[in-house]
N, C-alpha and C positions, 0 to 999 in steps of 0.2 A: 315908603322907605322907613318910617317911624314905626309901621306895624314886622316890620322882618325884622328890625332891630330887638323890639322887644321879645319876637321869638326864639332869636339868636340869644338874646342873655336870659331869657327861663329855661330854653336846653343847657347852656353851662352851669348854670346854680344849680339843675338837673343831677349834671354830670358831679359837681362839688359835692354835694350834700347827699343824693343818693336820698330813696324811696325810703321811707321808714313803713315798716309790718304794720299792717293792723293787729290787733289780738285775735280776732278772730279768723283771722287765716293760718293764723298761728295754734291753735285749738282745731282747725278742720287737719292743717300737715298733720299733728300725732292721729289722729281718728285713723289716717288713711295707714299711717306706720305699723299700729297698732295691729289692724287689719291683715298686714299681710307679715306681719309676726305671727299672727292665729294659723295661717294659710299652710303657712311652712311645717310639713312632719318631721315627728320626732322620729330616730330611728328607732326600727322594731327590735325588740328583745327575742334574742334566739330562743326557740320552746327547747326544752331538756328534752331528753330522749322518753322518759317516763308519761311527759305530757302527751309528745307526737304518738307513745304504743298503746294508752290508755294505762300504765301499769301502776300509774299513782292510786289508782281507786281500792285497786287490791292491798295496796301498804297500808301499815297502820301510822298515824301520825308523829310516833315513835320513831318508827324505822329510816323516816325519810331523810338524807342526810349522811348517814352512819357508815363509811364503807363497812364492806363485806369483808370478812374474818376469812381467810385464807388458809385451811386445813396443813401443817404441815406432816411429811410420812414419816419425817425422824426428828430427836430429840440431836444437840451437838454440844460439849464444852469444850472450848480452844484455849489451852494456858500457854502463853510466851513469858520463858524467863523463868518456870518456876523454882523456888529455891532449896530441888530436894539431887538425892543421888539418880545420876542416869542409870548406871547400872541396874539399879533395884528396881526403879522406875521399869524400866523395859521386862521386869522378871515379874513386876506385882501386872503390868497388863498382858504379860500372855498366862498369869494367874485368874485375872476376872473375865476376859476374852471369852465369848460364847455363852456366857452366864445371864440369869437377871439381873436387874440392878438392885433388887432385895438381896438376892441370894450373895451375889458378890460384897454386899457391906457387912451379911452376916458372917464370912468368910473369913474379912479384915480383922473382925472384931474380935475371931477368935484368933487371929497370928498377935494380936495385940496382949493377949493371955495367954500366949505361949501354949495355947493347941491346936494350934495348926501351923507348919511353917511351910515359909515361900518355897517353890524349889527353885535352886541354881546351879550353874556350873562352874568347874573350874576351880580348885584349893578352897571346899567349902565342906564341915565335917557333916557327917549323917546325922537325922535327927529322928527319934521315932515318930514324930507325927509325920514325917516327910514319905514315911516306909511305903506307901501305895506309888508313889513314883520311881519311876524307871532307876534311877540314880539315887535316888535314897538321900541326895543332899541338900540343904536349905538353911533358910535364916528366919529370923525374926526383925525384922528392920519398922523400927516402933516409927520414928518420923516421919518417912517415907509412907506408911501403911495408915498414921494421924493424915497426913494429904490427901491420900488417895480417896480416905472417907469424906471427906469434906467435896470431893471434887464428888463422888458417885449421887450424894444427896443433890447437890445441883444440877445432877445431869435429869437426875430423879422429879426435880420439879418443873425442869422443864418440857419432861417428857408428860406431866399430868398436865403443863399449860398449853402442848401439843392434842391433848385428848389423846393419847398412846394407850392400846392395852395391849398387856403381856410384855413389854418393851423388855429386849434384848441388846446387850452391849454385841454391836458387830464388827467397830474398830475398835481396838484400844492399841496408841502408836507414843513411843515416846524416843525423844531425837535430844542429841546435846544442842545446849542451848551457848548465846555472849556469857562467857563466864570472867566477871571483872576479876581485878584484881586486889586481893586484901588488903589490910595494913601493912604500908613500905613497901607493897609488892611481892611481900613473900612466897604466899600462893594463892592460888583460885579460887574462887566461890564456887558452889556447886549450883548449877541453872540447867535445866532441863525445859525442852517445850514439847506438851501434854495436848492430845485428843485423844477424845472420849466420843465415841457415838453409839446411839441406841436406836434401833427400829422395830416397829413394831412386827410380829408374828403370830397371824392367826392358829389356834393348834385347830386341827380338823378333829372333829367329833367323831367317836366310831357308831357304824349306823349299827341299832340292833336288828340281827338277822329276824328276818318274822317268819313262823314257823310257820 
């Protein structure tokens, strides 16, 4: 009876006190942790397209990286708003319409020195520079033709950052624009919105006849 007794109160002080860890079963659990931390893969990195076709070998160390430059066929300028006359506007581009973009600024530069004028219609006197056209009448509109120049060189650098050769202006469109209103409201501002596009055109070579 006196040995069940005492087995009966070493399980409760058991049960009270609970096992204390050695160290070293405490040092073998991370071993085995550790272990099957090693075990576990990491996920794999997607190979690039270059890797799977072999086409890295070919590149230079430079290149890699860098998107591709994307050829465009035309040059474009878009002005919304601009602060010139519609009227003239719509006369100076069915004036450089079909033209280079050299030849057209060299055009401007002369309606600017008053030898060449724009032609238009409608209550507008005859001018001698204007004489090769049908109607014989035209302006010199200095502001409007200051704009115009300004927009044709930007059309111009865009078209050299297209890699364009021979570039031709094939739209030239211009459309009334939000025209606010002055001081007090009196009257309008003048706003017009301006495209310009230029695309390129190969001229064909004439072949020589071989005799």
């Amino acid at each position: 009876m006196e040995k069940q007794k005492n087995q009966k109160s070493d399980e409760e002080k058991q049960k009270i006190t609970g096992k204390k860890e050695k160290p070293e079963e405490k040092i073998e659990d991370k071993k085995i942790e550790n272990k099957k931390n090693e075990q576990i893969k990491k996920p794999e990195t997607q190979n690039s397209p270059r890797d799977t076709q072999g086409g890295h070998k070919n590149l230079q160390a430079g290149d890699l990286g860098k998107p591709k430059k994307i050829k465009k066929d035309k040059a474009v300028v878009n002005i919304q708003n601009a602060p010139v006359s519609t009227k003239y506007s719509r006369d100076i581009c069915k004036f450089i319409k079909h033209k280079q973009i050299k030849k057209a600024i060299d055009d401007l530069e002369q309606v600017l020195v008053y030898k060449k004028a724009i032609p238009m219609k409608g209550g507008v006197g005859h001018k001698k520079s204007a004489g090769s056209f049908a109607s014989g009448s035209g302006k010199y509109p200095q502001d409007a033709t200051k704009y115009f120049i300004g927009l044709l060189k930007s059309l111009s650098s865009n078209a050299i950052a297209n890699e364009l050769e021979n570039p031709y202006i094939v739209e030239a469109f211009a459309n009334i624009g939000q025209k606010p209103r002055a001081k007090f409201g009196r009257w309008k501002r003048k706003r017009t919105h301006i495209i310009l596009v230029a695309k390129e055109i190969k001229i064909k070579k004439e072949k020589q006849k071989t005799k």
